[in-house]
N, C-alpha and C positions, 0 to 999 in steps of 0.2 A: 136804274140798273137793268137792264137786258140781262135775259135770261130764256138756256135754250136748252128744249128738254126731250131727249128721242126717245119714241116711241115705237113699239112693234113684236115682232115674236122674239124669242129667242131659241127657238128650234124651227127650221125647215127643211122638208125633205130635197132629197134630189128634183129637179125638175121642174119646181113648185116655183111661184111669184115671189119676191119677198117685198113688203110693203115697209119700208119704214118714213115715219112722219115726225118732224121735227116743231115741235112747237114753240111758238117764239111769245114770249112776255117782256112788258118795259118797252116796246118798241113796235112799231109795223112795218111788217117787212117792205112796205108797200114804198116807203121812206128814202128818200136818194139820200147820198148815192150811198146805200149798202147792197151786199153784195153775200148771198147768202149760200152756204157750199157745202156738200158732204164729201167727207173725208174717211177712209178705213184703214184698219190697221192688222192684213193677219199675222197669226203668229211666229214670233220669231223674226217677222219683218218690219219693216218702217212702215211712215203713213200713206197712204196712196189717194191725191186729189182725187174725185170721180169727176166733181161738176160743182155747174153753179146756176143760180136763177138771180136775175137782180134785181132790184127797187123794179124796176120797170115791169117785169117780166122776162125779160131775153135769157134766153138760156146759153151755157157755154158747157160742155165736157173738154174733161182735159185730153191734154195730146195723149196721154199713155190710153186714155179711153177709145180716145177716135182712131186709134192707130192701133188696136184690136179688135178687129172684124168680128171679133165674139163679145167681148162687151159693148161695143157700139151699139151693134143690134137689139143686148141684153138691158140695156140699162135708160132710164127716165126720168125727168126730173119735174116737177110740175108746182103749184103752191094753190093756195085756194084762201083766199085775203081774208071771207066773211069770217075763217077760223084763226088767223094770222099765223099760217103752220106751211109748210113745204115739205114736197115728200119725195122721197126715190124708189124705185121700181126698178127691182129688178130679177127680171122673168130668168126661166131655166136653170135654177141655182146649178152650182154642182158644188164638193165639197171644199176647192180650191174658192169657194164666194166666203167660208168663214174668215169673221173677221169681229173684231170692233168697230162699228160704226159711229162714226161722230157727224153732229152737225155742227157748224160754225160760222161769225159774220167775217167778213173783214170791208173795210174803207174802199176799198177800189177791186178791180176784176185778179184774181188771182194769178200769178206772174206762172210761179214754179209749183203752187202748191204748199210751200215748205210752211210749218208752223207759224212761223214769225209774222205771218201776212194774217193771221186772225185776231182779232182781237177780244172776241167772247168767241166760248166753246161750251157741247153740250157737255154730261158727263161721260157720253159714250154709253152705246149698248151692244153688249156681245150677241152677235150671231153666230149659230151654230148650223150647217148643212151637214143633216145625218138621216139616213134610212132608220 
């Protein structure tokens, strides 16, 4: 059973890095073809793909990412196999970055993003951007 468990602050200030790291059990990430993704969720709104890293390493952000000049810039995806965990980064928060963040696999490169396409999920960690 896979099992994915996010890790990181739950208060950042404006400005600040936020480091969140997803750790991954039951499985390595390292393992084709999965396909391993963070996803957020602020208030009031839906889920919003960010990106993904695959078995292999390649990285993908989604289109709402790459098609915002501020988060493009802002946001990073990376994994580090010897701990079997992947992380995101993402620098300059501002209060518009709160959100619930989840990690999650799916089978293949994520189409749309939309739920359906995961099939294990973390439990989600609240982020909060506040002075």
């Amino acid at each position: 059973q896979v099992q994915l468990q996010e890790s990181g602050p739950g208060l950042v200030k404006p400005s600040q890095t936020l480091s969140l790291s997803c750790i991954v059990s039951g499985g390595s990430i390292t393992t084709g073809y999965y396909y391993w993704s963070w996803i957020r969720q602020p208030p009031g709104k839906g889920r919003e793909w960010m990106g993904t890293i695959a078995y292999d390493g390649s990285i993908y952000y989604s289109p709402s990412v790459r098609s915002s000049p501020s988060l493009k810039s802002r946001t990073s995806i990376s994994r580090d196999t010897s701990k079997n965990q992947f992380t995101l980064q993402l620098s300059s928060v501002t209060p518009e970055d709160t959100a619930v963040y989840y990690c999650a696999r799916s089978v293949s490169l994520p189409y749309s993003g939309g739920d359906f396409e995961y099939d294990y999920w973390g439990q989600g960690t609240q982020v909060t951007v506040s002075s």
